[in-house]
C-alpha positions in Angstrom: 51.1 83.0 9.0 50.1 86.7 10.0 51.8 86.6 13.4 54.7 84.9 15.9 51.9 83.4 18.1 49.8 80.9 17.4 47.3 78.5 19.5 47.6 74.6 18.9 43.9 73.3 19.1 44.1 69.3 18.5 40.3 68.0 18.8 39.5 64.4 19.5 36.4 63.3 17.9 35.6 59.3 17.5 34.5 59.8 14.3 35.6 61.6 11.3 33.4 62.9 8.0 34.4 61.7 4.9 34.4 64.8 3.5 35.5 66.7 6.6 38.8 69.3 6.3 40.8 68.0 9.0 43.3 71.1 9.4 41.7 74.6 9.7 43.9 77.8 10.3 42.6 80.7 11.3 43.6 84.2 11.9 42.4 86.0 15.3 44.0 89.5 15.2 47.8 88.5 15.6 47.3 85.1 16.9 46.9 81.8 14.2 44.7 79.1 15.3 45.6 75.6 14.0 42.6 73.4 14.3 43.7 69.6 14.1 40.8 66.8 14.0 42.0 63.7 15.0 40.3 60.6 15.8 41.0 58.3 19.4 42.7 56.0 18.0 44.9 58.3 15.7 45.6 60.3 18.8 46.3 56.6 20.5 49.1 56.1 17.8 50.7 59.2 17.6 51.1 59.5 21.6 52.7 55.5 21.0 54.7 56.7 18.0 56.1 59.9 19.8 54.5 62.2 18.1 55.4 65.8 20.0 52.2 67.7 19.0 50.0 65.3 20.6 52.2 64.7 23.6 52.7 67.6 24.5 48.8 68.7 23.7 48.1 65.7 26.6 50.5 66.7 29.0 50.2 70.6 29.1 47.0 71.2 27.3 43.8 72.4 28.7 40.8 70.2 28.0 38.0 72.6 26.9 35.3 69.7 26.6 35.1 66.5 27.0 32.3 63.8 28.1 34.8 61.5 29.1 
């Protein structure tokens, strides 16, 4: 990890690639970005098992995109 910052990017997709990386970091001058690809459903369970990364991704996230 290059710097104290970092940005928390969880993306919901309903379907993942079988051969797709599903947790990307990268470095943007002195901030990390932590990509997370999570299906609906695994976001679904996490939220119901208490997971705080999603949680707190749903309640004080931004959505950047969604066609919901």
């Amino acid at each position: 990890m290059r710097g104290l910052s970092n940005i928390d990017l969880p993306v919901v997709v309903r379907n993942l690639e079988t051969n797709m990386n599903r947790f990307t970091i990268y470095g943007m001058r002195d901030v990390d970005v932590e990509i997370t690809f999570v299906t609906e459903e695994e976001l679904r369970e996490a939220v119901r098992s208490g997971r705080e990364f999603y949680i707190s991704a749903l309640e004080r996230g931004i959505t950047i995109y969604s066609e919901v």
